[in-house]
N, C-alpha and C positions, 0 to 999 in steps of 0.2 A: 636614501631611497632613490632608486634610478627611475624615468620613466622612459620611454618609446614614443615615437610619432604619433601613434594611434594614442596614447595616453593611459597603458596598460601596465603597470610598475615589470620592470625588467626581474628578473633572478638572475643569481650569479651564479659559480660552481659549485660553491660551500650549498648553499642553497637548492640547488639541484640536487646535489646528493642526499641530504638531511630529506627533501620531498621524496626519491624515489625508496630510500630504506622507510619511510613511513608508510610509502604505498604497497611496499611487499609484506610488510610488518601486517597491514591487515587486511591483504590475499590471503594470507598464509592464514589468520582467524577465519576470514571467511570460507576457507577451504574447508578447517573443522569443521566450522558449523551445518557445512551442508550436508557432510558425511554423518554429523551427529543426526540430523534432519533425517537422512535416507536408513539410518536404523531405528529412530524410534519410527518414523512411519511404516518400516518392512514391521517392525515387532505389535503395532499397535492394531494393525492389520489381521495380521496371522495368529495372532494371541486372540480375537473377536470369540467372544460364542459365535458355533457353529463351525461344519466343517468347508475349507473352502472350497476342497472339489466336489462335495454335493453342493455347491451352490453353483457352479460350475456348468455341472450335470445337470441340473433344474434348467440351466439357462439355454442349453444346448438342445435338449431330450424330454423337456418337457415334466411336469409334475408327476409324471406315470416309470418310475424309475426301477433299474435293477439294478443291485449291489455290483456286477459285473460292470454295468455301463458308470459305477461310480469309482471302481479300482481303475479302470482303464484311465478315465480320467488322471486320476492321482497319479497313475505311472506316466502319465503320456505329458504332464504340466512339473512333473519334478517334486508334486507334495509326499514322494516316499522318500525321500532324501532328509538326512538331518537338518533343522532350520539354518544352522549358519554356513550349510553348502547352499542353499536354496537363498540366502540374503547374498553371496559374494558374488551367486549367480547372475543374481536379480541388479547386485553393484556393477558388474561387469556390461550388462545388456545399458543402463543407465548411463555411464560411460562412455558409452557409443551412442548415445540420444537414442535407443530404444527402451522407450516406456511400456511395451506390450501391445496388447489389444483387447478391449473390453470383450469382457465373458459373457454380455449379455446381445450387445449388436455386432461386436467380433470388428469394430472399426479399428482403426489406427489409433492410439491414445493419445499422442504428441501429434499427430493431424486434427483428432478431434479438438487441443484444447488449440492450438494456433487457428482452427476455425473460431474459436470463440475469444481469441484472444482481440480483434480489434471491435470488437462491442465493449467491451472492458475498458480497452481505452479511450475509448472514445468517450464512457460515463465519466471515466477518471480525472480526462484534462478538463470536460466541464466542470466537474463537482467542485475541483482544484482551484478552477478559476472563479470561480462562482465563491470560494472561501477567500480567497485573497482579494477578489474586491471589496470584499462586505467589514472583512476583518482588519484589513492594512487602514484603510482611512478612519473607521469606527475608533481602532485603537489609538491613531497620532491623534484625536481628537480630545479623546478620552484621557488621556495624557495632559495633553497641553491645558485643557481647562479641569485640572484635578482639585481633586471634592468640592465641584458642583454639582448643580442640577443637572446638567450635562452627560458630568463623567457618570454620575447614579444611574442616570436611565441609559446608558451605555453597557455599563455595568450589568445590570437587571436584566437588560435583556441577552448579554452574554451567558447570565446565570440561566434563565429559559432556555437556550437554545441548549446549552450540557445539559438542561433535565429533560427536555422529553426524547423520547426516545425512538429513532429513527421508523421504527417497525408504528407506531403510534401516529407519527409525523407523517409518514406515507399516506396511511390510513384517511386521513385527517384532508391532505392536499386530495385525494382520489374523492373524499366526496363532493368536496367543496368544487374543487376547478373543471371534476369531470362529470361527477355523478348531476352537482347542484349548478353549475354554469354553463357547462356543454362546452368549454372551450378548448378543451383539452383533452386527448386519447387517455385512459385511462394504465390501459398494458399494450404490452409488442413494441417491436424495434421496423423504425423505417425514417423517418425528415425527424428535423429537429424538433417538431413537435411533440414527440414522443421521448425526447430526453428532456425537455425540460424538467416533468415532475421528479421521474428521480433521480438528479441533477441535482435540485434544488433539494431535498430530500436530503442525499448525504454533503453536499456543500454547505445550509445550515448549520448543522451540527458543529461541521470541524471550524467554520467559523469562528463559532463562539469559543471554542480552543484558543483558537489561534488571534482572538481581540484581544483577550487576557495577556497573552504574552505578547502582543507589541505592547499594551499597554506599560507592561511592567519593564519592557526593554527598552522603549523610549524615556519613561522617568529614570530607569539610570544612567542613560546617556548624558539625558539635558540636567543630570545633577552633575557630571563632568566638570573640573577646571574648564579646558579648555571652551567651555558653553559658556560659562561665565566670562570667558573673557572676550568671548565676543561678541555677548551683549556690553562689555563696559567698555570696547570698542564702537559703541554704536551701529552692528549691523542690522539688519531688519530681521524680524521673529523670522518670516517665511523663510528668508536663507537659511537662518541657522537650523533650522527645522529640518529643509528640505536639499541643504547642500552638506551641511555638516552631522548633522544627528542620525536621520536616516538612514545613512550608508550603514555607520556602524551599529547599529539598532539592529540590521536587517538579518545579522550573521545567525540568532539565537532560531528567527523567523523560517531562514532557507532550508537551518536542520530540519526543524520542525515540520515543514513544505515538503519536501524530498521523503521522509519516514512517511509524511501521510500519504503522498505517492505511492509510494511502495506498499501499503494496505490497501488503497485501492486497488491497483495493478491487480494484487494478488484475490482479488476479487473481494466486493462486499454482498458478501452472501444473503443477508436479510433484505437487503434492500431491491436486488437482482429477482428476488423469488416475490418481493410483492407486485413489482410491476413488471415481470415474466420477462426479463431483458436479458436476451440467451448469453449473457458475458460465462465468465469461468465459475463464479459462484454459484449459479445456477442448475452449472452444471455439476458439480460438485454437491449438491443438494439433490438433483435428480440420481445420480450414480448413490447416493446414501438411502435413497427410499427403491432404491431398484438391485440396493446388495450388490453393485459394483464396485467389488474393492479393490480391483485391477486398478479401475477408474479414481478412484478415491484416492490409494497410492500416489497416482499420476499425479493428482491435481493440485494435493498435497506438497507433494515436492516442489511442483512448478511454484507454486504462489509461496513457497519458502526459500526458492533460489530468487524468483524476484524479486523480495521483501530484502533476502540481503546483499547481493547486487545494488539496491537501488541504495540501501546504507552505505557499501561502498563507497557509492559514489559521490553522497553527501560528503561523509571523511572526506574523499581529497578534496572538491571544492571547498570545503568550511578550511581545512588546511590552506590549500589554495589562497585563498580570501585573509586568513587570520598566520600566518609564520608561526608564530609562540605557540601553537597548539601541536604543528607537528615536532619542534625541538623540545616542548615539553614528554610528548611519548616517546620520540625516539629517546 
């Protein structure tokens, strides 16, 4: 194995190639999947009870309707058309990054979710970060001193943190820190004060995820030969822990990391609507009680091209990071 100045292990040409046919290998999945994505959403949409150019009509004209101002509609939005004219349609405008325009405020759809899309992230990299500090040290710990006292209440409390339940957890932090302390806003987006709660809220949870599995990714490290032989070498615990064990511990952690990104991203919807933080989930839950299913569509898609984009992009780092895994698929 070669390394670089910077100390960055080199790739050869075999190597190169073997990476770029794994990385087309799953473009090419993820291209399916998006287009599977963009027909169940066109089908799950347009199959809804109700019709969607009276909903259309309602949204345009008001509750006070004529059958004429509801055909016009239909003819004027393409709903008299057979469904899989009206979906290659709807594929073709998608294609060109038009999503439409909401039926109810007639906005832009892909303006309105790139308006909500940096509140999204901005809960994201906290919550994100907020799980890997709690999670990454909890776990090496937990690990290192296993079935003790230690690892149990490590343990326990990773087991609490998967049972209660975010929408519960919210609830719970809103009384306590806003309702019963005053230290904290309770809803709205503006300073950091206002992310903390639900930050901490979905960073919790994934926490205790993500303890579990260092946990368990650290003790098969440090069950490794090579850990053994460098404690019969005489190095000190901390190195081996912290120069030899951890790197390769971390591979099983970053997937893990990266998918829970990509859920965030794509909005968490329960947690957005308890503490009114206009990210994409929110909105996507306003467009659902407002029969926006232009919108719904939209939002839809978007947080399922996020979701796999950001797997993507896992594969090739974790490839990246690990050879055997891309020479094993390809």
């Amino acid at each position: 194995m070669v390394f670089n100045c910077a100390g960055l292990r080199k790739i050869d040409h075999k190597e190169r190639k073997g990476m770029l046919k794994y990385i087309l290998k799953r473009m090419f999945f993820v291209f399916f999947v998006v287009i599977g994505v963009t027909l169940v959403t066109f089908s799950t949409m347009h199959f809804a009870p109700g019709d969607p150019a009276e909903v259309i009509a309602v949204a345009r004209y008001g509750e006070d309707l004529t059958q004429e101002q509801i055909d016009w509609v239909r003819v004027t939005e393409g709903f008299d058309s057979p469904v899989y004219i009206q979906y290659l349609k709807w594929l073709e405008h998608v294609l060109h990054l038009d999503l439409g325009r909401s039926v109810v405020t007639s906005h832009d759809i892909l303006e309105e979710i790139t308006t909500r899309l940096p509140a999204t992230i901005k809960l994201a990299a906290a919550s994100l970060l907020i799980s890997l500090c709690i999670s990454i040290p909890v776990g090496i710990i937990s690990a290192v001193r296993k079935n003790t006292v230690i690892d149990h209440l490590c343990m326990a409390g990773a087991l609490l943190g998967v049972s209660i339940p975010n929408f519960w957890l919210g609830l719970l932090l809103i009384w306590l820190c806003a309702l019963t302390l005053h230290i904290l806003p309770s809803y709205g987006y503006g300073g950091i004060e206002h992310l903390v709660l639900p930050s901490v809220t979905l960073g919790t949870s994934m926490a205790a995820i993500t303890t579990r599995l260092t946990r368990s990714s650290m003790l098969d490290v440090l069950s490794q030969e090579y850990i053994v032989t460098a404690r019969a070498k005489g190095l000190d615990e901390k190195t081996i822990i912290f120069k030899h064990a951890l790197k390769n511990a971390m591979l099983p952690i970053i997937t893990f990391a990266g998918l829970q990104l990509g859920f965030l991203l794509g909005g968490s919807v329960i947690v957005e609507t308890i503490f009114a933080w206009p990210g994409i989930g929110k909105l996507l839950v306003d467009s659902i009680y407002a029969r926006d299913f232009a919108m719904v569509q939209g939002c839809v898609l978007f947080i399922a091209v996020i979701f796999a984009l950001t797997n993507l992009a896992v594969d090739i780092m974790y490839a990246f990071l690990d050879p055997r895994i891309r020479y094993e698929k390809s």
